[in-house]
DSSP file (Angstrom, degrees, kcal/mol; ACC not computed):
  #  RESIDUE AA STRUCTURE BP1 BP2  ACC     N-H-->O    O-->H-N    N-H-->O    O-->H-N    TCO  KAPPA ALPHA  PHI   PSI    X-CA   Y-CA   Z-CA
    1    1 A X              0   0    0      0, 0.0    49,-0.1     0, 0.0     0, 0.0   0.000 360.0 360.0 360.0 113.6   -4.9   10.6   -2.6
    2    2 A X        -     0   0    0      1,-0.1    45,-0.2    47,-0.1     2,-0.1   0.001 360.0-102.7 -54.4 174.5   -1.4    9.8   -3.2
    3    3 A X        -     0   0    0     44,-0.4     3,-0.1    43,-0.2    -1,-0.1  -0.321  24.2-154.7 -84.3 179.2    1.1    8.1   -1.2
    4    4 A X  S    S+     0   0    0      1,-0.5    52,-0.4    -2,-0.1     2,-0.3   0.688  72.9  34.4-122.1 -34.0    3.5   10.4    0.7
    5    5 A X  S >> S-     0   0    0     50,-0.1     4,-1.9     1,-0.1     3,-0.6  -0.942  73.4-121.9-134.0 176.8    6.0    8.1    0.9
    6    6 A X  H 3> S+     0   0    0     50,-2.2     4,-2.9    -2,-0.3     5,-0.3   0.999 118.0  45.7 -61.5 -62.2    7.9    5.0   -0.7
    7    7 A X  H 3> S+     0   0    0     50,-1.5     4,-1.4    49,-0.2    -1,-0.3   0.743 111.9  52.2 -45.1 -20.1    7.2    2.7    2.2
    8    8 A X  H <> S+     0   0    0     -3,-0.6     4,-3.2     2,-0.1     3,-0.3   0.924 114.9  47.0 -72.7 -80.6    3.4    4.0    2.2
    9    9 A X  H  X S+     0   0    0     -4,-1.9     4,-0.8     1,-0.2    -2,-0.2   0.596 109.2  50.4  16.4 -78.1    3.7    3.0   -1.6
   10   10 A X  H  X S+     0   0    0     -4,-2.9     4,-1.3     2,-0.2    -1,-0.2   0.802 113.0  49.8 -56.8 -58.4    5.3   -0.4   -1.1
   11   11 A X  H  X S+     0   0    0     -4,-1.4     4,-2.4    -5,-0.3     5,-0.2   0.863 104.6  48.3 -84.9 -15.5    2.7   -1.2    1.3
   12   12 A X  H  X S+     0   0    0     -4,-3.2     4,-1.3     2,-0.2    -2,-0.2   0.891 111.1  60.9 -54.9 -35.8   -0.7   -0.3   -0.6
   13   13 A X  H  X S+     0   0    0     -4,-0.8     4,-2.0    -5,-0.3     5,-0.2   0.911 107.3  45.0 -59.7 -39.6    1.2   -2.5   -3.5
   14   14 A X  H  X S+     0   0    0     -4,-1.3     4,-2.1     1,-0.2     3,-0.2   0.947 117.4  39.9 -53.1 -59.1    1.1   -5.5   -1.0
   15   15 A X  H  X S+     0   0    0     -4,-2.4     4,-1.6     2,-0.2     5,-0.2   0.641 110.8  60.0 -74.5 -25.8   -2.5   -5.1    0.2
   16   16 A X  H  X S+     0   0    0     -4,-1.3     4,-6.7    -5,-0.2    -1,-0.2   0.975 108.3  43.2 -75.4 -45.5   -3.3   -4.4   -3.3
   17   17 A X  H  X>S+     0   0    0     -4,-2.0     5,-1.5     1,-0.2     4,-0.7   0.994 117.5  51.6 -39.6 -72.4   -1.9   -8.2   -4.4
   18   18 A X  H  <5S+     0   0    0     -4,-2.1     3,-0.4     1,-0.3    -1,-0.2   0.730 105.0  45.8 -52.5 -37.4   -3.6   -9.4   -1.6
   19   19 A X  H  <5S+     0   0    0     -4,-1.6    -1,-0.3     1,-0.2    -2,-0.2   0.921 116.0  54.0 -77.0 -57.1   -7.2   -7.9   -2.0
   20   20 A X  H  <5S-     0   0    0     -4,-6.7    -2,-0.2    -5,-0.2    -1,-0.2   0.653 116.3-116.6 -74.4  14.8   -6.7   -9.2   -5.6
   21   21 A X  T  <5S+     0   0    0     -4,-0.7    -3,-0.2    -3,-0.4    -1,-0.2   0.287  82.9 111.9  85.4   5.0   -5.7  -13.0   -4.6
   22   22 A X  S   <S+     0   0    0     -5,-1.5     2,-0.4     1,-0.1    -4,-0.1   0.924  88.5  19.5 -76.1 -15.0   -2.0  -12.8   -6.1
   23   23 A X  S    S-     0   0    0     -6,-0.3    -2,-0.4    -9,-0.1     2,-0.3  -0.925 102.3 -98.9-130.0 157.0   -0.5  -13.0   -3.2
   24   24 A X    >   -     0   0    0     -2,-0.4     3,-3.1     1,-0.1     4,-0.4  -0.412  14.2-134.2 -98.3 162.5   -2.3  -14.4    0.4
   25   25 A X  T 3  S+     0   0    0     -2,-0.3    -1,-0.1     1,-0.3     3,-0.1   0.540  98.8  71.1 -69.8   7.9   -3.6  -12.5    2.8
   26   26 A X  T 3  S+     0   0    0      1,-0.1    -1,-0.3     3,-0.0    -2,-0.1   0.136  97.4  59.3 -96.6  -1.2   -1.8  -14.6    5.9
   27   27 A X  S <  S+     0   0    0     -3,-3.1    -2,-0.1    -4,-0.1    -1,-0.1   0.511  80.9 101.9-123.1   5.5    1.6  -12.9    4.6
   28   28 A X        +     0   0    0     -4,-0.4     2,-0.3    -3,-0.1     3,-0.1  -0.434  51.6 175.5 -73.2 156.9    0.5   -9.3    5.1
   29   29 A X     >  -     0   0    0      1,-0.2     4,-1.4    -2,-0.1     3,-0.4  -0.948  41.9 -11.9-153.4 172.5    1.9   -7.6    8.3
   30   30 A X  T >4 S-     0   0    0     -2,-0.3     3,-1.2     1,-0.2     4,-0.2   0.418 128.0  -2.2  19.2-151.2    1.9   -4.4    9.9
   31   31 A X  T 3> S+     0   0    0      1,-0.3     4,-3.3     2,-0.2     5,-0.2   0.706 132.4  57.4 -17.0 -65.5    0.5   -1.4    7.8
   32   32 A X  H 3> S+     0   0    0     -3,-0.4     4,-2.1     2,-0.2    -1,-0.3   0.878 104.4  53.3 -11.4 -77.4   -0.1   -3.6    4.7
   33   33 A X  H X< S+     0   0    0     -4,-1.4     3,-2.2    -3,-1.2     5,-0.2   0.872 109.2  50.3 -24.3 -92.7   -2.3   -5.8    7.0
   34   34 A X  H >> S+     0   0    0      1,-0.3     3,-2.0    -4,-0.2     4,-1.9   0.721 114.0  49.1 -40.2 -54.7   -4.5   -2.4    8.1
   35   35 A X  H 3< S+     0   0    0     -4,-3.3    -1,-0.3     1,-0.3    -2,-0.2   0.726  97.3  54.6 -42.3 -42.4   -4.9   -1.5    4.7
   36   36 A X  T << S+     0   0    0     -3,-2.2    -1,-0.3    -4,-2.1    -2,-0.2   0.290 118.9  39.1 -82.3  -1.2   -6.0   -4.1    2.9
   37   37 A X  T <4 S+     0   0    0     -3,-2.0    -2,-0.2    -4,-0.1    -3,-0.1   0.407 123.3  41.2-104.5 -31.6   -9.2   -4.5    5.6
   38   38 A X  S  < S+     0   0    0     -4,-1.9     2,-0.4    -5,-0.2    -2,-0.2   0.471 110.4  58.1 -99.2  21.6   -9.7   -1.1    6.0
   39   39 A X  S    S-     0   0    0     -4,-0.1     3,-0.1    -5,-0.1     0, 0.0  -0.996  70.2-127.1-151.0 136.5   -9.2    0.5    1.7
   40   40 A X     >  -     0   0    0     -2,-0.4     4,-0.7     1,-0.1   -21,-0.1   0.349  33.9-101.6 -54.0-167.6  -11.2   -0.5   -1.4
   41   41 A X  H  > S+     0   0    0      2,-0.1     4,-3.7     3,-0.1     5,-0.4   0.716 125.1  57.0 -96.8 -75.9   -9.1   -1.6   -4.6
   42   42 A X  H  > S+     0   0    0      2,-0.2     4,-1.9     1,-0.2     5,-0.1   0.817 109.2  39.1 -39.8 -43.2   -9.7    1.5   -6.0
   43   43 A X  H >> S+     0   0    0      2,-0.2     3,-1.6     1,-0.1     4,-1.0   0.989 120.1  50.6 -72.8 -66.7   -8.0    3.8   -2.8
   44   44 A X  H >X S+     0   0    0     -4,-0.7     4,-2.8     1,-0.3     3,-1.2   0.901 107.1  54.0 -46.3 -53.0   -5.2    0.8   -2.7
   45   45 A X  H 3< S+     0   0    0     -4,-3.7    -1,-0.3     1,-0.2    -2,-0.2   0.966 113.5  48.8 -43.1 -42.2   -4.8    1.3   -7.1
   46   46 A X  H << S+     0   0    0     -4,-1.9     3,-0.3    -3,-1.6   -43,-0.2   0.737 108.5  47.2 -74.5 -18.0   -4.1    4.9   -6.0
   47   47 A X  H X< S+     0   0    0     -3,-1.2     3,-2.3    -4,-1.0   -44,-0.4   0.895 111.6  54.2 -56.0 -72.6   -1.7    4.2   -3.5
   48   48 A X  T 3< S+     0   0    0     -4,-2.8    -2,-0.2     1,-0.2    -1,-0.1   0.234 103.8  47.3 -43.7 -11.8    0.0    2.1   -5.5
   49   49 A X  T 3  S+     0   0    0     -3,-0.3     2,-0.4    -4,-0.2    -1,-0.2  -0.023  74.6 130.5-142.6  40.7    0.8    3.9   -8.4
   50   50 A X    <   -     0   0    0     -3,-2.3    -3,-0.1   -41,-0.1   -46,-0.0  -0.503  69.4 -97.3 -72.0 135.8    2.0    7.0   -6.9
   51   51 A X        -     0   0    0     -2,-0.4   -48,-0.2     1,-0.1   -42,-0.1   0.058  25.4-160.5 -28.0-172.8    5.3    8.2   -8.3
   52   52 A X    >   +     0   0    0     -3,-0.1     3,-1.7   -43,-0.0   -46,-0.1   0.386  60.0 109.7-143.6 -53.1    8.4    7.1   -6.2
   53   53 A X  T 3  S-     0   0    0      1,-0.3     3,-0.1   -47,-0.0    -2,-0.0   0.010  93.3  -0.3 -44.2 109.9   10.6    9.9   -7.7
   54   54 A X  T 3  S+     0   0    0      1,-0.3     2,-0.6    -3,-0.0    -1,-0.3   0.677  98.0 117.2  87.6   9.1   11.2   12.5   -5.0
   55   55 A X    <   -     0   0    0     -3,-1.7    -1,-0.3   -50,-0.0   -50,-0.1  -0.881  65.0-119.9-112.8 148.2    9.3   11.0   -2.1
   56   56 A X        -     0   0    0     -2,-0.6   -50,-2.2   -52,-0.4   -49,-0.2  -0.323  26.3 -98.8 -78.1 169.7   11.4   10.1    0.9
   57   57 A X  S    S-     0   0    0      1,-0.3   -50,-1.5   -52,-0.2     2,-0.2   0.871  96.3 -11.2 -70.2 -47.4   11.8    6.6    2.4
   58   58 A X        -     0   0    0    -52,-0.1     2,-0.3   -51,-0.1    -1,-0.3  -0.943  69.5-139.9-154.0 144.7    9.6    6.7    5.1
   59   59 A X        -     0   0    0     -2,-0.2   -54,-0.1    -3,-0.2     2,-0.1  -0.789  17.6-125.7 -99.2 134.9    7.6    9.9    6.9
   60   60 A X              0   0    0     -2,-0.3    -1,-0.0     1,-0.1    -2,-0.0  -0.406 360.0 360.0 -69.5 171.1    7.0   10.6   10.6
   61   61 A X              0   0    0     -2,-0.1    -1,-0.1     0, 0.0    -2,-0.0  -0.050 360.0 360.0 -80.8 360.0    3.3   11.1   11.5
């Protein structure tokens, strides 16, 4: 499932670092945070390498 927006994007890339140890998991916040307990590596890869081109900056709910 792609991301819908950039800021969706941005943060599956964070949580994705973070699930793989580049970055630590004490520097996640908000969304990031929820993601990274609650999404494999694989749903986060997919997150993460949605296009950018043409998605708006951040979507209401």
């Amino acid at each position: 499932m792609p991301a819908k927006s950039k800021a969706q994007q941005k943060a599956a890339g964070a949580a994705l670092a973070a699930k793989r140890g580049q970055t630590p998991k004490s520097r996640l916040k908000g969304a990031s945070k929820d993601m990274a307990e609650s999404m494999s590596e694989k749903q986060l890869e997919e997150f993460a390498s949605t296009k950018r081109r043409g998605k708006p900056e951040r979507t209401s709910h």
